[in-house]
C-alpha positions as CSV (number, residue, x, y, z in Angstrom):
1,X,139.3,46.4,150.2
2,X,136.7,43.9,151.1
3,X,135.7,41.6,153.5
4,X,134.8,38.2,153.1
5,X,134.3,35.0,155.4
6,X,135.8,31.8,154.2
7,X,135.8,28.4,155.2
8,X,139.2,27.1,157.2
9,X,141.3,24.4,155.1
10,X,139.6,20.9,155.5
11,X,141.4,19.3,159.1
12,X,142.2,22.3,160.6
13,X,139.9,22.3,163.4
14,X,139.2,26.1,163.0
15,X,136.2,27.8,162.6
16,X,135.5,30.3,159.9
17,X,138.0,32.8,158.9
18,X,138.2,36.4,158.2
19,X,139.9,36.9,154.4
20,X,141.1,40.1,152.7
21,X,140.6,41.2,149.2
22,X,141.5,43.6,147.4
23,X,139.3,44.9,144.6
24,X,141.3,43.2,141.8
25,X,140.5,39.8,143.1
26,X,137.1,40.8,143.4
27,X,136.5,40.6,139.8
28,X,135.5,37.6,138.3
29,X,138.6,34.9,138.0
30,X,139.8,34.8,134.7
31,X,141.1,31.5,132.3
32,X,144.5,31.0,133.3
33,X,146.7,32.0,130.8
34,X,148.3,28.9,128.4
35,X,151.8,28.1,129.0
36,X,153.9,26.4,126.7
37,X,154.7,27.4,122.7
38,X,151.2,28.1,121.8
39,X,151.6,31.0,124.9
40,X,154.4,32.4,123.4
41,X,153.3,32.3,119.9
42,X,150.0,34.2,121.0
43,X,152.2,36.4,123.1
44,X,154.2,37.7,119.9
45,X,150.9,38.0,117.9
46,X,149.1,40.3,120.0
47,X,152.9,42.1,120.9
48,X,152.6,42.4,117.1
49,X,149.4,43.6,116.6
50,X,149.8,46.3,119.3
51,X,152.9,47.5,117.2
52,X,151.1,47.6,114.4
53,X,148.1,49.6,115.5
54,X,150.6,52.6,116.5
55,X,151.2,52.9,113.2
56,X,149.2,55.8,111.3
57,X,145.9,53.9,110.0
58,X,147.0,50.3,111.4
59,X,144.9,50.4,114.2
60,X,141.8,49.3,111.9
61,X,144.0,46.5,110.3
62,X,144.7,45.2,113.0
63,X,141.5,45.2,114.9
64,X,140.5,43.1,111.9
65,X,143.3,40.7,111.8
66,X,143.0,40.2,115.4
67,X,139.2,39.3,115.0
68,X,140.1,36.9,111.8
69,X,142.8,35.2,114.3
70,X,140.7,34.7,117.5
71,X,137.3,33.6,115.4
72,X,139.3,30.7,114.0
73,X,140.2,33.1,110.0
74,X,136.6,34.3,109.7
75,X,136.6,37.5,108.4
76,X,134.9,39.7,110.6
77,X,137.4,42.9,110.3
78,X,136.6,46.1,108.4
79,X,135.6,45.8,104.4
80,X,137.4,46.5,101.9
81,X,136.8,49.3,98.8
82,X,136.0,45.5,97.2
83,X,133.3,45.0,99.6
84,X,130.3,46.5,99.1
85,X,130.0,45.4,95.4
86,X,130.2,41.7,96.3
87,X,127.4,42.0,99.0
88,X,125.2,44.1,96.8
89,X,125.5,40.8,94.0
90,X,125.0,38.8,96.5
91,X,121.9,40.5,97.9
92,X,119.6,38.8,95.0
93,X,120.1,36.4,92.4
94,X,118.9,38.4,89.7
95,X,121.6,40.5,90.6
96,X,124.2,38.2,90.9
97,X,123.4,36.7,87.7
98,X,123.8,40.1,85.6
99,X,127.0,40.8,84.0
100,X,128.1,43.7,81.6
101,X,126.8,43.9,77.8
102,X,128.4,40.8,75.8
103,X,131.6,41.7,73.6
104,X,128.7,40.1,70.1
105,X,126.5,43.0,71.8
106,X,128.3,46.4,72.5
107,X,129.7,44.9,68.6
108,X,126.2,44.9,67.4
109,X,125.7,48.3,69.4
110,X,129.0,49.9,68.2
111,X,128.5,49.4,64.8
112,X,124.7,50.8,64.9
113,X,125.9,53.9,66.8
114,X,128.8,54.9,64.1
115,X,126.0,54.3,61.6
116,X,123.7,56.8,63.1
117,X,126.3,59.4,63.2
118,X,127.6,59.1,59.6
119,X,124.0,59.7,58.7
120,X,123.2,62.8,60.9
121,X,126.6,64.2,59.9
122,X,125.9,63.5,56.2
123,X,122.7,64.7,56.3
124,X,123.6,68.1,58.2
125,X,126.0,68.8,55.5
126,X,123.7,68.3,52.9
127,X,120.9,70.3,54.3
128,X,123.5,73.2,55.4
129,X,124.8,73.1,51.5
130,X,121.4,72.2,49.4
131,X,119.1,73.6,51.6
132,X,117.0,70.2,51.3
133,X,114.0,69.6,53.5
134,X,114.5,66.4,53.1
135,X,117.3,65.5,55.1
136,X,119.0,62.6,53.5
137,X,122.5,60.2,55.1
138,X,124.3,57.9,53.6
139,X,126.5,55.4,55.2
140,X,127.7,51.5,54.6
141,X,127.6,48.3,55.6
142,X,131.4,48.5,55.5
143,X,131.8,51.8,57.4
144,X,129.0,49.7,59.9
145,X,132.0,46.9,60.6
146,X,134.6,49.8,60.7
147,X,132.8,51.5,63.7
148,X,132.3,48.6,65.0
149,X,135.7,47.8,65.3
150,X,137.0,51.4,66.3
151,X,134.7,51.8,69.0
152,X,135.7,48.4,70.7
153,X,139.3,50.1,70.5
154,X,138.0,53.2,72.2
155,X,136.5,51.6,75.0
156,X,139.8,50.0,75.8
157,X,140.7,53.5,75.7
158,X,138.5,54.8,77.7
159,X,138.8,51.7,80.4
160,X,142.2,53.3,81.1
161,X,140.2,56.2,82.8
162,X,140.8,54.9,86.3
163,X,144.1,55.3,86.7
164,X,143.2,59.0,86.6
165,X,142.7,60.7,89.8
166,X,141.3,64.3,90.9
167,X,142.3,66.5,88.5
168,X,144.1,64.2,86.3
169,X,140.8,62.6,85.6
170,X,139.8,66.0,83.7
171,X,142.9,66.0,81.4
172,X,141.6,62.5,80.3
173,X,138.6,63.7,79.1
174,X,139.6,67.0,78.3
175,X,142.9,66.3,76.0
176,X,143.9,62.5,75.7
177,X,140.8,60.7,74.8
178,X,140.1,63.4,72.5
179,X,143.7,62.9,70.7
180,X,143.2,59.3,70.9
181,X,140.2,59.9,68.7
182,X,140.9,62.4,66.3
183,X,144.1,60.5,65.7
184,X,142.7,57.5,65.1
185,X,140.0,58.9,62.6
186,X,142.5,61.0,60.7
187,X,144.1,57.4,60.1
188,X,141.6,55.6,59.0
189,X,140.5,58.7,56.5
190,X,144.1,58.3,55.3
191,X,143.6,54.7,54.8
192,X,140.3,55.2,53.2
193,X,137.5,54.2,55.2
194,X,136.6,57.8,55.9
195,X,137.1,60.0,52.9
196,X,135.8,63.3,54.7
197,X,138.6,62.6,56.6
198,X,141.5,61.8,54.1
199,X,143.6,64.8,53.1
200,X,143.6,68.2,54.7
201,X,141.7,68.6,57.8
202,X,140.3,72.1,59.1
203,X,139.2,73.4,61.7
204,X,136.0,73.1,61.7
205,X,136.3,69.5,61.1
206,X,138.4,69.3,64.2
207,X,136.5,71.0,66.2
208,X,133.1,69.1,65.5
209,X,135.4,65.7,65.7
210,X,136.5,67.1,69.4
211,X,132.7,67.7,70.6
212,X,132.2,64.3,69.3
213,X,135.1,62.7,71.1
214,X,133.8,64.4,74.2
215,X,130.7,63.2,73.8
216,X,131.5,59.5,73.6
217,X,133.9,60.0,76.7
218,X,131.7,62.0,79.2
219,X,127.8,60.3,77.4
220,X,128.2,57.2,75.1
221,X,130.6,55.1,77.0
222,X,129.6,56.0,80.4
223,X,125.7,55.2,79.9
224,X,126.9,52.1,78.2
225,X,128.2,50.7,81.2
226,X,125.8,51.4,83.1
227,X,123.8,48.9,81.3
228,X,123.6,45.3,83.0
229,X,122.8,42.0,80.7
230,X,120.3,39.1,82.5
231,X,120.6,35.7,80.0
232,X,119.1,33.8,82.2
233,X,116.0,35.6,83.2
234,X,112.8,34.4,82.9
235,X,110.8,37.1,80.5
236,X,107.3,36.6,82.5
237,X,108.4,37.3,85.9
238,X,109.9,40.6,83.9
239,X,106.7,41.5,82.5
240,X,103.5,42.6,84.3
241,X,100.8,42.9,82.5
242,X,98.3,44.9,84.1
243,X,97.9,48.8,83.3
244,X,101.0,49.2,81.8
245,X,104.1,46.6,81.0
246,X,106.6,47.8,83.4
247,X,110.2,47.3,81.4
248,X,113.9,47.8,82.6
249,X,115.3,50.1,80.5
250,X,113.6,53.4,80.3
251,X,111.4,54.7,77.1
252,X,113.6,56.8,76.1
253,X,116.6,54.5,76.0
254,X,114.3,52.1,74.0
255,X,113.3,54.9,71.3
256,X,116.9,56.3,70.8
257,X,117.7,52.6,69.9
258,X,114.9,51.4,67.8
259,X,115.5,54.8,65.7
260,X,119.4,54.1,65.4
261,X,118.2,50.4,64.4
262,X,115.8,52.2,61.9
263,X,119.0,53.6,60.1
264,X,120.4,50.6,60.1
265,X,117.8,48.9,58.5
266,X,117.6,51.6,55.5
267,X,121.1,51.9,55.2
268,X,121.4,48.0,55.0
269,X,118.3,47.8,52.6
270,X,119.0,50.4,50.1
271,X,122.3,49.1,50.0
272,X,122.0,46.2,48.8
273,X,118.8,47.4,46.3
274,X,122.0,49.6,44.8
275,X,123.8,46.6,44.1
276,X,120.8,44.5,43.0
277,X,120.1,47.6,40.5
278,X,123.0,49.3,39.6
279,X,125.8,46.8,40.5
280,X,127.1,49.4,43.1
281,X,130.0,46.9,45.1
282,X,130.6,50.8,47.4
283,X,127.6,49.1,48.8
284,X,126.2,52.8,49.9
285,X,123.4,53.0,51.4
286,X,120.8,56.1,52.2
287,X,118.3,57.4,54.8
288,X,116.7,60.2,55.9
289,X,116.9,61.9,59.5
290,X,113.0,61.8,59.8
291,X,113.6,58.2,59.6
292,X,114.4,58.2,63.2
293,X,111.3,59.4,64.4
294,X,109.8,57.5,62.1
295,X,110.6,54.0,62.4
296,X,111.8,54.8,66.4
297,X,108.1,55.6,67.0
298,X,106.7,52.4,65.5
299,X,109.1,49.7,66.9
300,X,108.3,51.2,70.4
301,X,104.3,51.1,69.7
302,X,105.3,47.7,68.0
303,X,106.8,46.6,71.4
304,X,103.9,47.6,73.4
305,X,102.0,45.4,71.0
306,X,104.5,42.2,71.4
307,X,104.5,42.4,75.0
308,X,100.2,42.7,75.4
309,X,99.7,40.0,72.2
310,X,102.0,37.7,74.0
311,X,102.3,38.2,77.5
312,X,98.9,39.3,77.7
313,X,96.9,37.1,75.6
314,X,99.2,34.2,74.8
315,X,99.4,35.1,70.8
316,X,102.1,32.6,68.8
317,X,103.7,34.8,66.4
318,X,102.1,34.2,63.1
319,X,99.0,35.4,64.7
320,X,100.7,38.4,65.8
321,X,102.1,38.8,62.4
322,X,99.4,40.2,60.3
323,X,98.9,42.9,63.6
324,X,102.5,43.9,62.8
325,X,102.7,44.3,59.3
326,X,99.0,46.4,58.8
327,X,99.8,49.1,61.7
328,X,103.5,49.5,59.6
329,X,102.0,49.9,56.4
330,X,99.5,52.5,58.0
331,X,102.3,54.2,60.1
332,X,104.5,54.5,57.0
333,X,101.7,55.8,55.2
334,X,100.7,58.7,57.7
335,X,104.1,59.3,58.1
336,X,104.6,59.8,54.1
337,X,101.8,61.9,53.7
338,X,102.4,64.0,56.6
339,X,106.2,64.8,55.0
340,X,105.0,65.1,51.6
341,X,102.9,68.0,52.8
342,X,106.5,69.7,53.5
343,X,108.2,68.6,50.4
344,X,110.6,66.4,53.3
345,X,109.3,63.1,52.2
346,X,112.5,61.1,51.1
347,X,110.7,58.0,49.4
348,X,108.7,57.5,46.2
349,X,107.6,53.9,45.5
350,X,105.3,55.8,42.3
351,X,107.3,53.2,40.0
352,X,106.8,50.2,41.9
353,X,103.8,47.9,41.2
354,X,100.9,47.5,43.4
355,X,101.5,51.0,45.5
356,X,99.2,53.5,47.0
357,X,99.8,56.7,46.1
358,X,103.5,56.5,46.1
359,X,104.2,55.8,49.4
360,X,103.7,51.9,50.3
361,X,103.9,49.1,48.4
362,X,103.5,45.6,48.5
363,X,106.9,44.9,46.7
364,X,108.3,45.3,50.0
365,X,106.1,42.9,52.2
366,X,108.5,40.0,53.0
367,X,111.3,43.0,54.3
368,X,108.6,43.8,56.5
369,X,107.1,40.3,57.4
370,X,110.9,39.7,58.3
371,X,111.1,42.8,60.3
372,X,108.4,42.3,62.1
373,X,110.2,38.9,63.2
374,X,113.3,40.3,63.8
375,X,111.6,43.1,66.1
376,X,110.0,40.2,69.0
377,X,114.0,39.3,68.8
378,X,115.3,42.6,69.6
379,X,112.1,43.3,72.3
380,X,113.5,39.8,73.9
381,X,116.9,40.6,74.2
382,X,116.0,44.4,75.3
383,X,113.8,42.8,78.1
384,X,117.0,41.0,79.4
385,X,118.8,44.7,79.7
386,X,118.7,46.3,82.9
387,X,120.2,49.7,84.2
388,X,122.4,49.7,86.5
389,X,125.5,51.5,88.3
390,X,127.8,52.9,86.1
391,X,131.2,50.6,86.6
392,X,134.0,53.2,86.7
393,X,132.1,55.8,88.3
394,X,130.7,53.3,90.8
395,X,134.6,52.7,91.4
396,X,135.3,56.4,92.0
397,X,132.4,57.0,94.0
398,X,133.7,53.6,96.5
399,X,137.2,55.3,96.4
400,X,135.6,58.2,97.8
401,X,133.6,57.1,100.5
402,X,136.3,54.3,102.1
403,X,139.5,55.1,101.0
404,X,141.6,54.4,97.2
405,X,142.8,51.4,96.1
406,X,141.6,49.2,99.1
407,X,142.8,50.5,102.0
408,X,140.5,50.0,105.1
409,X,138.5,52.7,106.6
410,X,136.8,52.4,110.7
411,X,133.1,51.8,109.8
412,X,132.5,54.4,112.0
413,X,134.0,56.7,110.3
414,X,132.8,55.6,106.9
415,X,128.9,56.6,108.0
416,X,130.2,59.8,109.3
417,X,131.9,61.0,106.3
């Protein structure tokens, strides 16, 4: 207890006088406490909040719903699983404008991918049964549309993924995605659209359809959403030209997919040279596995040249054009001669007028005039492609680090886990 000298009530006549306090009233006087409904309403929120937090894991909760209700609903509690992905959009505007791969994309993508594998497969079968150097893949623009199609149902598939937890997650990618797959290639064999799939199926062909089912569930679908589409960005501030253009998506990335487009270009092209020719409505069309290096090489050396002729020196395209079309014509021919060395050199153009030595012509100049067009598109829309995280797996790794499904974690705890 304390002492402390106070002045006498006003008319008293008395001097000062002597008043004892105890330590309590010592502190400084708090707000008197409302009376009235708006007392007893507060009175059964914070007896209900107390409740609450005995509760195991409430005591969070309500900490933040107590915070939300004195600061007048701002949200100033702990975040949610939700969270973090809002504030990391929100920490720049080019993020915020990004968004996943359009449907007319991963379409585009889809049907360039099954494409690719119906040549390698093709070819592997033809080299294990000929023994030819050469390496040659057929495909169609019909089996094109078909992939496309079948790989938009697999990544539905695949999107179910997240309702798999732990261990669970394994059988996913071990046993039902696989079945999914295999099932629905044996159907459309049986329907026609893959005839090395129609009738009797053995093992060997399951097996190698399994490591390709695991490979689009665990690589192929995976890297794919890791990829994040920009419309609106402006392609100089993505560009720096200086020592080197500095691009989003990696080199590699960008060589795997100029080669697959380089399949798709000869499958389309020969295809429809069969049915100019020989009225062939399968509309099959060929390439060869070295194809991929080949025109994969070129388009990225090609790029490089779009983005310094361009960026660098303010070039329209027409005067880029003629730049294009001679390092093609050179890079095909190098190319040719080099394979023809090895007997693996899969064109011969000896029958085709105005040709050099077999291996270019200028029969094909306006395919590769319109290539060269088509490749500043493609180098356009590849600038607007970023990597980012991966969206299911970014999921997985927020359910580990604050909790499944939402619930609310102690910040404290969240850095110390």
């Amino acid at each position: 207890m304390t002492e402390r000298k106070g002045q006498s009530p006003a008319g008293s006549g008395r001097g000062p006088a002597l008043v004892i306090v105890s330590p309590a009233q010592s502190l400084p006087p708090r707000a008197a406490a409302p009376c009235g409904p708006t007392a007893r309403r507060h009175r059964r929120h914070d007896a209900s909040l107390s409740g609450f937090g005995r509760s195991g894991g409430g005591r969070e909760r309500a900490i933040g719903m107590a915070g939300r209700w004195r600061d007048g609903g701002a949200d100033t509690g702990p975040t949610t699983a939700r969270s973090p992905r809002r504030q990391g959009e929100d920490a720049s505007g080019e993020d915020a404008a990004a968004a996943e791969l359009p449907r007319w994309m991963r379409l585009y993508l889809y049907g360039m991918h099954g494409v690719t594998l119906d040549v390698v497969l093709s070819a592997l079968r033809g080299s294990v049964k000929d023994r030819d150097p050469k390496l040659v893949g057929f495909s169609s623009p019909y089996l094109c549309v078909v992939h496309s199609l079948t790989h938009l149902a697999l990544e539905r598939v695949h999107s179910q993924k997240r309702r798999f937890r732990g261990r669970s997650r394994a059988v996913f990618h071990l046993l039902l995605y696989p079945s999914v797959y295999i099932g629905l290639q044996m159907l459309l064999g049986t329907l026609g659209a893959f005839p090395e799939h129609a009738g009797v199926v053995s093992a060997w062909q399951l097996a190698v359809q399994y490591l390709i089912s695991l490979y689009f569930t665990r690589v192929f679908h995976e890297g794919l959403s890791g990829l994040r589409y920009h419309p609106n960005l402006d392609l100089r501030q993505r560009v720096q030209v200086g020592p080197g253009p500095q691009l989003a998506l990696p080199g590699s990335v960008r060589f795997l997919f100029f080669g697959m487009h380089g399949f798709l270009d000869e499958v389309l092209f020969t295809s429809a040279f069969n049915l100019a020719e020989k009225s062939d409505r399968t509309l099959r069309g060929h390439t060869s596995l070295w194809s991929f290096l080949m025109y994969g090489s070129c388009s990225f050396v090609v790029e490089k040249l779009y983005l310094r002729l361009r960026f660098g020196r303010g070039w329209g395209a027409w005067r880029r054009l003629p730049v294009y079309v001679c390092f093609v014509y050179a890079w095909e021919f190098c190319w040719g001669l080099a394979l023809r060395c090895f007997g693996a050199c899969s064109w011969d153009y000896s029958h085709y007028p105005h040709n050099v030595m077999g291996l270019i012509t200028l029969l094909y100049l306006p395919g590769w005039v319109c290539l060269s067009f088509y490749q500043d598109v493609l180098s356009n829309v590849l600038l607007r492609v970023t990597c980012g995280p991966r969206g299911l797996d970014w999921e997985d790794e927020v359910d580990r680090d604050e909790g499944v499904n939402g619930s609310l974690l102690d910040p404290r705890k969240r850095h110390t886990q």
